[in-house]
C-alpha positions as a Markdown table, in Angstrom:
| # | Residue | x | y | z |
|---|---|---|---|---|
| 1 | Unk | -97.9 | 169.4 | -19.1 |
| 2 | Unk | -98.9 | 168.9 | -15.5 |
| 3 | Unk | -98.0 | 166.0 | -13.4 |
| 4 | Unk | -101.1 | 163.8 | -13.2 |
| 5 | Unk | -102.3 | 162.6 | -9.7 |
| 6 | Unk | -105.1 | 160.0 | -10.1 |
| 7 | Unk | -107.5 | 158.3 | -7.5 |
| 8 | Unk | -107.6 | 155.0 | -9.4 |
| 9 | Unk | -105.8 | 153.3 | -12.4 |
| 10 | Unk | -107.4 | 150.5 | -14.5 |
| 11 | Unk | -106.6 | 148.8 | -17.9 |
| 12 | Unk | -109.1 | 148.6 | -20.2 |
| 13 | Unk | -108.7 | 146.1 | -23.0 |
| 14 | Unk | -110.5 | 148.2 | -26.2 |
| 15 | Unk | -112.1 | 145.2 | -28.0 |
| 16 | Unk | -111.7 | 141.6 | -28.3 |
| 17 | Unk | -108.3 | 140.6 | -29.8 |
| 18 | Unk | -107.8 | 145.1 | -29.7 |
| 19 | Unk | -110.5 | 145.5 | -32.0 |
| 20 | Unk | -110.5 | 149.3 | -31.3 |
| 21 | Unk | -107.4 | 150.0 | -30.1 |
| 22 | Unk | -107.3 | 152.2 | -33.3 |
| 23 | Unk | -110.4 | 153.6 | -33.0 |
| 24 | Unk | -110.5 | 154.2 | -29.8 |
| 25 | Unk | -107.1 | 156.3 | -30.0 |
| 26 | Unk | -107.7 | 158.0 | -33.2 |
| 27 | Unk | -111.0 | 159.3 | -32.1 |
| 28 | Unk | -110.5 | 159.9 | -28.0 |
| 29 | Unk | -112.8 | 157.5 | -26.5 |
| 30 | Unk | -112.9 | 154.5 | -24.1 |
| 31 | Unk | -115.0 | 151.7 | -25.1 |
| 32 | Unk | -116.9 | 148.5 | -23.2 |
| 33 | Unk | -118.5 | 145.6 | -25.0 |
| 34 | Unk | -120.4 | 143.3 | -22.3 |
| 35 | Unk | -123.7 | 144.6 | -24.3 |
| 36 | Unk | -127.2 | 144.5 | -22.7 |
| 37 | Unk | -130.3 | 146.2 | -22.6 |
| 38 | Unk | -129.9 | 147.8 | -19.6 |
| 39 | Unk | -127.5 | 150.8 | -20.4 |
| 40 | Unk | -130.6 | 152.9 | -18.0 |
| 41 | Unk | -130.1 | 150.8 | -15.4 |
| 42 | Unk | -126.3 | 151.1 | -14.9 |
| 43 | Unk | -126.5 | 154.9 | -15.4 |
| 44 | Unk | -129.1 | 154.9 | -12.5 |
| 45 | Unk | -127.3 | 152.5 | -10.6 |
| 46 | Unk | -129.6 | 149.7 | -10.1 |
| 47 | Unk | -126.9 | 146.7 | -10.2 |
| 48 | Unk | -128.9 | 144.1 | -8.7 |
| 49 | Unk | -130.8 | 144.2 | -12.1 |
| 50 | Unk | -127.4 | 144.0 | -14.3 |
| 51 | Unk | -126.1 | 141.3 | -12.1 |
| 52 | Unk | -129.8 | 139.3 | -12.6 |
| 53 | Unk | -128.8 | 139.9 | -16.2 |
| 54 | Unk | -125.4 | 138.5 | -16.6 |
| 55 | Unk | -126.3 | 135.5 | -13.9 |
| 56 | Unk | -128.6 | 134.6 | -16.4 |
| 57 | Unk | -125.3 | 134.9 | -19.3 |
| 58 | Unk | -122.9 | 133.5 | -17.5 |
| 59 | Unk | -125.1 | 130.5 | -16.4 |
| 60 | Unk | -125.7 | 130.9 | -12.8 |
| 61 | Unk | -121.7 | 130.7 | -12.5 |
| 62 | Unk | -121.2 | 133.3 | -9.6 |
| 63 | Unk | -117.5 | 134.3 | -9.6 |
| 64 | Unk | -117.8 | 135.3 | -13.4 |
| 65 | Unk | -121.4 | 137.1 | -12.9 |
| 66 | Unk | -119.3 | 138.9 | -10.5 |
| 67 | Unk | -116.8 | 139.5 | -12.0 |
| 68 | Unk | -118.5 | 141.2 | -15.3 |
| 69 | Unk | -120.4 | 143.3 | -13.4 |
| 70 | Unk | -118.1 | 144.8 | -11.5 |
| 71 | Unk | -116.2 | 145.7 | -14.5 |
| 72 | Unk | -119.2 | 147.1 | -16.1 |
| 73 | Unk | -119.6 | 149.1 | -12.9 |
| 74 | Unk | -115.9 | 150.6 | -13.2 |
| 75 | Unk | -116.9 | 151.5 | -16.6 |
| 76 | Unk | -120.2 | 153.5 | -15.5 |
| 77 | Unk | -118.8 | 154.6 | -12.0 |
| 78 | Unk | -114.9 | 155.4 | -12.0 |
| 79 | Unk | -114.6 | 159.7 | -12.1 |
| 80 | Unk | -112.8 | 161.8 | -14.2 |
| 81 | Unk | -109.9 | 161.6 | -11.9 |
| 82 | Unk | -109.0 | 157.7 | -12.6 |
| 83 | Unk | -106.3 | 156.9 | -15.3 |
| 84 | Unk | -107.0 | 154.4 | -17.6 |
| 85 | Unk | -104.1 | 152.9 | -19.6 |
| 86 | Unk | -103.8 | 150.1 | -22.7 |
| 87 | Unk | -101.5 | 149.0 | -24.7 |
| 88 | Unk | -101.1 | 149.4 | -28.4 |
| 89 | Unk | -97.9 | 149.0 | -31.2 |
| 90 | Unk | -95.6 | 148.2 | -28.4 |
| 91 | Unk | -96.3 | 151.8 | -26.3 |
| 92 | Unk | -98.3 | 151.9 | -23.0 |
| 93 | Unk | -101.2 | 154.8 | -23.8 |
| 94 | Unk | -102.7 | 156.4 | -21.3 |
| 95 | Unk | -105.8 | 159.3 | -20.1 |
| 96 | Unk | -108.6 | 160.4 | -18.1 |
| 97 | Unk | -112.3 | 159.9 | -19.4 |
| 98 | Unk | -115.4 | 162.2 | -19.2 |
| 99 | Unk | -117.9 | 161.1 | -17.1 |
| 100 | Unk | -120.8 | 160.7 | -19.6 |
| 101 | Unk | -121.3 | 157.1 | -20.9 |
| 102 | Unk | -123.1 | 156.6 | -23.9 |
| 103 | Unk | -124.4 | 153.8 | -26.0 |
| 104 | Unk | -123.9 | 153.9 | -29.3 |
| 105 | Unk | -125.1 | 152.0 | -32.2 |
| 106 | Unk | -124.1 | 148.3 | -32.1 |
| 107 | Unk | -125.0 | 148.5 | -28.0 |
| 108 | Unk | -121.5 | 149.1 | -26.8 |
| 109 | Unk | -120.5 | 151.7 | -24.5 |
| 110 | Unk | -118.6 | 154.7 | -24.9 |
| 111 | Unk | -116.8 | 157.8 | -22.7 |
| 112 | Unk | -115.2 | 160.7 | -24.7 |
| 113 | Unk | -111.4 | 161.4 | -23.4 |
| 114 | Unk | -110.6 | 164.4 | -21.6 |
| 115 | Unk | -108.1 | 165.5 | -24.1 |
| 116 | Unk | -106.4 | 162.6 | -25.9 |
| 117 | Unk | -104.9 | 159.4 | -25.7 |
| 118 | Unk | -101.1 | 160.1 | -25.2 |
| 119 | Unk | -98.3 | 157.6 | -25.4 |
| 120 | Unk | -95.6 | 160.1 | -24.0 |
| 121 | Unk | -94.8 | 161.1 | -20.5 |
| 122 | Unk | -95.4 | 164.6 | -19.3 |
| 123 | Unk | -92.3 | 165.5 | -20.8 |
| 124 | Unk | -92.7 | 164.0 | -23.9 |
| 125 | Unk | -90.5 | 160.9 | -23.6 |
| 126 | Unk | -92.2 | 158.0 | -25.7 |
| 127 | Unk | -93.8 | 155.2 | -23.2 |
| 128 | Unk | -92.4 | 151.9 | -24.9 |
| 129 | Unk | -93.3 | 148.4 | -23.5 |
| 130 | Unk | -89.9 | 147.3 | -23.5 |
| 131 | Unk | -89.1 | 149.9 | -20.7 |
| 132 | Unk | -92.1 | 149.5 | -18.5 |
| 133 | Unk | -91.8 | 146.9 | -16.0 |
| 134 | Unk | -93.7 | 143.5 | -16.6 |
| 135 | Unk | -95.7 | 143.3 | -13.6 |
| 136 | Unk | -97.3 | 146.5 | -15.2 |
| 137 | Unk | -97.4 | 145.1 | -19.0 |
| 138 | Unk | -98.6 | 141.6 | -17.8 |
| 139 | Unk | -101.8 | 142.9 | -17.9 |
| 140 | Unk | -102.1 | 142.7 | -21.6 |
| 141 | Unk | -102.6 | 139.3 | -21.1 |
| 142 | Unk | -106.0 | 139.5 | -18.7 |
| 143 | Unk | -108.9 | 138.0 | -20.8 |
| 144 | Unk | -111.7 | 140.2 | -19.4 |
| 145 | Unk | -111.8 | 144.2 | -20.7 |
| 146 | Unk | -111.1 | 146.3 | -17.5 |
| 147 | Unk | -108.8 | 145.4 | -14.5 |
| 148 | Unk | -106.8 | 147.2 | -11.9 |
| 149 | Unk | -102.8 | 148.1 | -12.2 |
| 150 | Unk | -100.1 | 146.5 | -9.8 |
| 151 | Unk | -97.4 | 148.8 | -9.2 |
| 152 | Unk | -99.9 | 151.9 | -9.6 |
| 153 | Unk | -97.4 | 154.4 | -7.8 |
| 154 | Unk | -94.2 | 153.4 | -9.7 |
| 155 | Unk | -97.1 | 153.8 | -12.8 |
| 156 | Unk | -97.9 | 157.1 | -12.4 |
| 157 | Unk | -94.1 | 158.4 | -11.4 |
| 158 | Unk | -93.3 | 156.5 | -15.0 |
| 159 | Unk | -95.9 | 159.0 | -16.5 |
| 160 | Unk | -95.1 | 162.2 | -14.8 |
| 161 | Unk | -90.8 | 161.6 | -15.9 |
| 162 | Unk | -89.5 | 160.8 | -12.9 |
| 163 | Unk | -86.8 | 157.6 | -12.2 |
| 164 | Unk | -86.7 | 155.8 | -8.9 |
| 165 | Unk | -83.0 | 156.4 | -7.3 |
| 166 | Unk | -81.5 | 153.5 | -7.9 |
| 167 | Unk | -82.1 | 153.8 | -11.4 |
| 168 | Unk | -80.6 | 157.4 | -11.1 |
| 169 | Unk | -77.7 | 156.0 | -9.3 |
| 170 | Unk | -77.0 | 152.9 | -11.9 |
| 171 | Unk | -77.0 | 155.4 | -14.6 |
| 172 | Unk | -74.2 | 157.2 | -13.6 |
| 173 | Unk | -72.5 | 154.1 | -12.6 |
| 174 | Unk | -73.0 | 153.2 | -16.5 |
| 175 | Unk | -71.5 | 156.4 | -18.1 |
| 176 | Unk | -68.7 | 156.8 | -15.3 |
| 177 | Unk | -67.9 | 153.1 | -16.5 |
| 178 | Unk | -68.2 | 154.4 | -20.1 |
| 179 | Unk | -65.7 | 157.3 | -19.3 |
| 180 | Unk | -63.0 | 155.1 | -17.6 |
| 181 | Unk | -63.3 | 152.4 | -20.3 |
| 182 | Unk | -62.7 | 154.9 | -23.2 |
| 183 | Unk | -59.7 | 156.5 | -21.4 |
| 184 | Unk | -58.6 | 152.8 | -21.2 |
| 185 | Unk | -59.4 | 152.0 | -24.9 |
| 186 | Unk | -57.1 | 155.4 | -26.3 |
| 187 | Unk | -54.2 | 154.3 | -24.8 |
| 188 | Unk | -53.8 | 150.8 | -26.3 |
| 189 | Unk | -51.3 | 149.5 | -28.8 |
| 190 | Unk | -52.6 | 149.9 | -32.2 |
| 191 | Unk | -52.7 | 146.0 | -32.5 |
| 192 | Unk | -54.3 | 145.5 | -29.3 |
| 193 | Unk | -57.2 | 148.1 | -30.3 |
| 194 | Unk | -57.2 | 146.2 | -33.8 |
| 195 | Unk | -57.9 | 142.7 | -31.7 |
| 196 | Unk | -60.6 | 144.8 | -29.0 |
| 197 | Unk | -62.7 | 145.5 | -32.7 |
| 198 | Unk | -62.2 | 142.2 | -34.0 |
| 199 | Unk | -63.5 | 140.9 | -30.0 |
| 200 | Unk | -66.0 | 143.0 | -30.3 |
| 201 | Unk | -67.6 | 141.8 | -34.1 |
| 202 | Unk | -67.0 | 137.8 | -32.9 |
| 203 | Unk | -69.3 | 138.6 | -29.6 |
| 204 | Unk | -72.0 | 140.2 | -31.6 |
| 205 | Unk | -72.1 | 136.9 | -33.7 |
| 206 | Unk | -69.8 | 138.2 | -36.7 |
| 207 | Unk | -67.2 | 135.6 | -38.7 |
| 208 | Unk | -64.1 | 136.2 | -40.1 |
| 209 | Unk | -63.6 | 135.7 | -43.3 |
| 210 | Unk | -59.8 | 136.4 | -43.4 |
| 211 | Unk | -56.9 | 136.5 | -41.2 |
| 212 | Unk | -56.5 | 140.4 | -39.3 |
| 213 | Unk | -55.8 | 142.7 | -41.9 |
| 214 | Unk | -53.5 | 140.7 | -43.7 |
| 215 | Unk | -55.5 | 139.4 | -47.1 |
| 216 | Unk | -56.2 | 142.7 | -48.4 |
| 217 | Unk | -54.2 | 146.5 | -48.1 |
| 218 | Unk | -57.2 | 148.3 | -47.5 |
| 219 | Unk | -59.0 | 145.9 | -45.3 |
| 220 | Unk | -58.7 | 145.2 | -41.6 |
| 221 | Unk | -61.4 | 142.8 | -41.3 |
| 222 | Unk | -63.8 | 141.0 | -43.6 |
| 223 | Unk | -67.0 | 139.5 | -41.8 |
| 224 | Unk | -70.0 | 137.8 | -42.3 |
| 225 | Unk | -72.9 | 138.0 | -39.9 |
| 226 | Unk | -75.1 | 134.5 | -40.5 |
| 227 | Unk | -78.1 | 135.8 | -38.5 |
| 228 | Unk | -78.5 | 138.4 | -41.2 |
| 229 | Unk | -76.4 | 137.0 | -44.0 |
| 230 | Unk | -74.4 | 140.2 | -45.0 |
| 231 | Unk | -70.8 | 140.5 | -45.5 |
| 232 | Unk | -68.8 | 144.1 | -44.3 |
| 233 | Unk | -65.7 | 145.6 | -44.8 |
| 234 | Unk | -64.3 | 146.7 | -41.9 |
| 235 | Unk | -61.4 | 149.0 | -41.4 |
| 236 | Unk | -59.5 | 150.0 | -37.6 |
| 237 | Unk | -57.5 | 153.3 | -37.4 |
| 238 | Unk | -56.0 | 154.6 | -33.9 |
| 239 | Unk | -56.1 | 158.1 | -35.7 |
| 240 | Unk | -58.0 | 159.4 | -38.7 |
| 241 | Unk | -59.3 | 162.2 | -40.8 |
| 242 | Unk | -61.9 | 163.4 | -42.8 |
| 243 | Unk | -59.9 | 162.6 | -45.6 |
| 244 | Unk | -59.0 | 158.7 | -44.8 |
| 245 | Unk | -62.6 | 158.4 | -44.1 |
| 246 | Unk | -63.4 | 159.0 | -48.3 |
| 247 | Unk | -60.0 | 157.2 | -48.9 |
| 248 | Unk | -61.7 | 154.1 | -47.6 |
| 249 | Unk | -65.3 | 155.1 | -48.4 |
| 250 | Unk | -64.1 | 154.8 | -52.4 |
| 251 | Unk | -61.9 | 151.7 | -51.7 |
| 252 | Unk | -65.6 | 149.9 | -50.8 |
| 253 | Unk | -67.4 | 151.4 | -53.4 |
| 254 | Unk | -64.8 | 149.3 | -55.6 |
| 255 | Unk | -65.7 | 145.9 | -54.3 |
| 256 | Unk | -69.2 | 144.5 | -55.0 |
| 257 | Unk | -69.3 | 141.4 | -52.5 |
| 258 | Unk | -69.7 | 143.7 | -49.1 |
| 259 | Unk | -73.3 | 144.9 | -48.3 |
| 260 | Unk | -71.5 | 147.5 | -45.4 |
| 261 | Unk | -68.7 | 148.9 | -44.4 |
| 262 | Unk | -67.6 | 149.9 | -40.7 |
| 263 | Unk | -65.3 | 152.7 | -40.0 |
| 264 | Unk | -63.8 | 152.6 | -36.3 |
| 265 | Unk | -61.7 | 155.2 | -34.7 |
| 266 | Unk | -60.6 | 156.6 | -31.3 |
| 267 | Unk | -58.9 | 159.6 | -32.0 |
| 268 | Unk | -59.8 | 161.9 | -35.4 |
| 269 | Unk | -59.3 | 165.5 | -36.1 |
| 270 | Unk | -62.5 | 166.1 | -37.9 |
| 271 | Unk | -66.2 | 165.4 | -37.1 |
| 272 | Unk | -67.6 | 162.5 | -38.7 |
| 273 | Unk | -70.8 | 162.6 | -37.4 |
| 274 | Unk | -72.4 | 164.3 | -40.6 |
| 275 | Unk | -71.3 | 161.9 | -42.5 |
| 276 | Unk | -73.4 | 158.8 | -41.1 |
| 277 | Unk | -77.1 | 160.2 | -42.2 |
| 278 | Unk | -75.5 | 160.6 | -45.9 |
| 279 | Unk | -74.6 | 156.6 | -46.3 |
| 280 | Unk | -77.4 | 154.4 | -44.8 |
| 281 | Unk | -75.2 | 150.9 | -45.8 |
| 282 | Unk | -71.8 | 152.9 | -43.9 |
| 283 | Unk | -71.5 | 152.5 | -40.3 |
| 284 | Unk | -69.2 | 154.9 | -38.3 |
| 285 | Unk | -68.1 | 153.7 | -34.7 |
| 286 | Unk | -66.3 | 156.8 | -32.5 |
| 287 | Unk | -64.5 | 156.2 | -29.3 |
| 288 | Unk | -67.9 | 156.8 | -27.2 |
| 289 | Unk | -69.7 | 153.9 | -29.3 |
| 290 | Unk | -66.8 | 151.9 | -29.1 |
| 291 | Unk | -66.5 | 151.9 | -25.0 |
| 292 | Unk | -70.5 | 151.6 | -24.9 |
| 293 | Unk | -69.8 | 148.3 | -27.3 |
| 294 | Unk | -67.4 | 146.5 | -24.8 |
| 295 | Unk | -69.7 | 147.3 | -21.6 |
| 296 | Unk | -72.7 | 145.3 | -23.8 |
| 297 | Unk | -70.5 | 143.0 | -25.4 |
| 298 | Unk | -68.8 | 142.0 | -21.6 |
| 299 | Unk | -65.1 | 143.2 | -22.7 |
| 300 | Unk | -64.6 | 145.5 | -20.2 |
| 301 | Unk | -62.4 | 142.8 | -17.8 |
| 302 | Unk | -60.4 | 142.1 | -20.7 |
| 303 | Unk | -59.6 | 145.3 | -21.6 |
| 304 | Unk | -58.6 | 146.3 | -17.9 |
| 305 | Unk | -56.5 | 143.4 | -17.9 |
| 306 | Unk | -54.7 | 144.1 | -21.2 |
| 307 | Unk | -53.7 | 147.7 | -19.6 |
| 308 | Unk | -52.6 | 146.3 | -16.0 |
């Protein structure tokens, strides 16, 4: 897909409440309530008549009158070449509009897409609103239907793929921190890497049930998360196998009061990966998952200074 280079960027808010957000998207169009009778007179332009109009709705109150029409007027007026952009199921959806405004049955106003609404960026990476920033997102929140876009160039760089530098640079910051923490992580004592995991559970809001793997043979830890009121079986090895994975798969198919069990290694001599789509209630942690843990969890100082 080409790298899109618009002359203007506006939300537009598809129905009160998003009314036809799914519509809208299913079947490629744009859409504008503010119904009148004079669809003519916007297409040829004659504003001073719409704005006589919607003095007369809005009560003789100026800044809305104005404010109406000149959102009617993007609607009519704006070329093929603007983006317009909304928001729907937590994704930023975006495209360019035909030209052609029609009114359709119950008065509204509609322009055909140029193509489709897409929710990806041109290279296919999925547009969520949890990684757009919020002076972009915060317009979900404007009460009228169409509005302009702060942050229009950072906008359209989101939608063509590309990252600002900084971002760039912090990124391989992240997994050179990543690197040097699981170098770190492989060469602790076995007991120390046993009390990292156990860290590692009580930070993400996990209890302990029993002391370290003491209670039971085939048990290193036995937690309870509260927040979501399951209980897991967790065992710790420095250095596994295929084979010790099963071992301990069939020692926690024997007990009936643990809703999941996590297996957590740093060094094995088989791939384990496979084995994670085939269990949906079994969670396997590798070395990479383990050194991405203590960055989130804020371990990192601790571990550093438990190797000084």
């Amino acid at each position: 897909m080409q790298e899109i280079n618009p002359s203007t960027v506006r939300f537009i808010k598809l129905g009160e409440g998003g009314k036809w957000e799914a519509s809208c998207i299913e079947h490629g169009t744009i859409r504008l309530g503010y119904r009148s009778p004079h669809h003519q007179d916007a297409l040829d332009g004659n504003w001073e008549i719409l704005r006589d109009y919607w003095s007369k709705e809005r009560k003789g109150k100026q800044a809305s009158t104005s404010n109406s029409v000149k959102q009617i007027r993007d609607f009519y007026e704006l070329d093929e070449s603007c983006l317009w952009i909304t928001f729907y199921k937590k994704r930023l959806y975006w495209c360019h509009a035909h030209k052609t405004v029609a009114e359709i049955e119950d008065k509204s106003r509609i322009r055909d897409v140029i193509g489709q609404w897409s929710s990806v960026d041109i290279h296919g990476n999925p547009l969520r609103v949890e990684n757009i920033d919020g002076r972009v997102t915060k317009v979900q929140g404007y009460r009228g239907t169409i509005c302009s876009v702060e942050m229009q160039d950072y906008l359209i760089k989101k939608i063509n793929g590309h990252t600002i530098e900084q971002v760039n640079n912090a990124k391989e910051t992240l997994q050179k921190l990543i690197y040097e923490v699981e170098e770190l992580i492989r060469g602790l004592w076995w007991h120390d890497f046993e009390l990292l995991i156990d860290l590692i559970f009580s930070k993400s809001g996990w209890q302990r049930f029993s002391v370290l793997g003491k209670t039971e043979k085939d048990i290193d830890l036995d937690v309870y998360s509260p927040s979501t009121q399951k209980r897991a079986f967790v065992q710790i090895k420095s250095s596994t196998s295929k084979s010790d994975f099963e071992l301990y798969l069939n020692s926690f198919n024997e007990y009936d009061q643990f809703d999941e069990m996590y297996f957590i290694y740093h060094t094995c001599a088989d791939d384990l990966s496979a084995l994670v789509t085939e269990h949906k209630n079994i969670h396997i942690w590798n070395l990479f998952r383990i050194a991405g843990l203590v960055v989130n969890s804020g371990l990192a100082e601790w571990l550093i200074n438990k190797r000084a």
